[in-house]
Residue, then its C-alpha position, 0 to 999 in steps of 0.5 A: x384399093x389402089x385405083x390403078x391409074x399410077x402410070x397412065x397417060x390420059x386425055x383430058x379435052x376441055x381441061x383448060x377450066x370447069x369440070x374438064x380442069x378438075x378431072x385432069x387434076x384427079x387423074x394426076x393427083x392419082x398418078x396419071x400423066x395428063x394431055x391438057x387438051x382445049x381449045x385455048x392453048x394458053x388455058x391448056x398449057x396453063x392446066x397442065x402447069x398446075x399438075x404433078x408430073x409428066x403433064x401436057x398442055x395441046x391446043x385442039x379444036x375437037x370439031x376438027x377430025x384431023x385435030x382429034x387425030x394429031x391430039x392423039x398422036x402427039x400424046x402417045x408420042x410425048x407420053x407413052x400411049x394412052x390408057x384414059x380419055x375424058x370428053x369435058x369439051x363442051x359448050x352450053x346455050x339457053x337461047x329460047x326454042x324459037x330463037x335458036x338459030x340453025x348456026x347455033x343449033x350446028x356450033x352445040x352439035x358440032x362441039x357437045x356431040x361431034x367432038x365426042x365422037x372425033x375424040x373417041x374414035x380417035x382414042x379408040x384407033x390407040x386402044x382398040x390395037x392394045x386391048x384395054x383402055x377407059x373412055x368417059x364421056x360428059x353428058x348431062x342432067x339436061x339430056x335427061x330432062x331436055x333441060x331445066x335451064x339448058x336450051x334445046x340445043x344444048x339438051x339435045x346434044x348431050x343427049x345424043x352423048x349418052x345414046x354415043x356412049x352406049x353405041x361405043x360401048x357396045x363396039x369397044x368393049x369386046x376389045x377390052x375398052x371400058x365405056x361410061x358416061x357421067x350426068x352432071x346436074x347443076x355444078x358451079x363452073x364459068x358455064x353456070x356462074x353466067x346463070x341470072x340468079x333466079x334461075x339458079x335459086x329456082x334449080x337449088x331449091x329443086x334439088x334435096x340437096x339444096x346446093x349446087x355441086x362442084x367440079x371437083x365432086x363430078x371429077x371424084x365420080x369421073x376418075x373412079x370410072x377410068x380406074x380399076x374399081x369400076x372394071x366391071x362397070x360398061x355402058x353405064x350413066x352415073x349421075x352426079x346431080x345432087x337428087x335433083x334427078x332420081x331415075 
């Protein structure tokens, strides 16, 4: 079955590394052409470098709604429009409960949950018009479990982008825009390689799986929910977690 993603221009934020980079490389591999948006520019263009055809690197500081808005726009106006978003922008904590400060607190809000949101609604100003388009957000296995290594910062933002992702569902798929989120669970990236070995032995062992997952392997899930085999899947969490969490 073709994916039907031959053609598309996509949004990629947080692609300069980790998950965010192995998702703009599938949707390439696939035929899509990709907006590489972090907020390293450098990392950015440097994602785009490594892709196959018409690829760009933006610098964007998804906190930011005007940066959100001019990310956008200079896609559709570099690439031809946008058919696919995917929100990997992310930062991750594991500040003990009563030492996270409120500056923390707001910083994770700001970029996990906040920035969902911008880049979606900036998106959505594109596709809605059109009548078609994917979004897939990246939530993840400590929104669902307030975070077994995670801190409560963290859990909390990326619970928030699941309940999101079901609120925009609800708004864009009238209009032909197709909305789900993904779950990582515990995927070897820059974010989990700063783990104290302890702490990852102790996930690994909780995990029938018995391993950590790859970027590439929550890619794989992302780009089939932006192509055409998931047409009838909306306001669905996918979980890539290795059995770690079975609900």
């Amino acid at each position: 079955m073709s994916s039907g993603l031959g053609g598309k221009v996509a949004i990629v934020t947080g692609a300069g590394s980790g998950i965010g980079l192995e998702c703009a490389v599938a949707l390439a591999r696939e035929g899509a052409c990709v907006a590489c948006a972090d907020l390293d520019g450098v990392a950015a263009e440097r994602a785009a470098a490594r892709l196959d055809g018409d690829s760009i690197g933006i610098q964007v500081d998804v906190t930011r709604d005007d940066d959100c808005a001019r990310l956008v726009e200079e896609t559709t106006s570099r690439l031809g429009g946008l058919d696919v978003l995917v929100t990997s922008a992310g930062i991750f904590h594991a500040t003990p409960f009563d030492r996270i400060t409120a500056e923390e607190w707001d910083r994770i809000q700001a970029v996990n949950l906040k920035g969902t949101f911008l880049t979606c609604q900036a998106a959505l100003r594109v596709m809605v018009p059109n009548g078609r388009g994917r979004i897939v957000t990246i939530a993840s296995l400590g929104g669902q479990t307030g975070g077994l290594a995670a801190g409560a910062s963290y859990a909390a933002s990326k619970a928030g982008v699941v309940a999101l992702t079901k609120s925009i569902a609800r708004y864009a798929g009238p209009h032909g825009v197709i909305v789900n989120t993904v779950n990582p669970g515990v995927i070897a990236t820059p974010m989990t390689a700063a783990w104290p070995p302890e702490v990852a032995e102790r996930v690994i062992a909780q995990t029938p799986l018995a391993r950590m997952g790859t970027a590439d392997e929550v890619a794989a899930v992302v780009c089939m929910l932006a192509s055409d085999a998931a047409s009838f899947v909306h306001g669905a969490h996918v979980d890539v977690n290795g059995g770690l969490l079975m609900d």
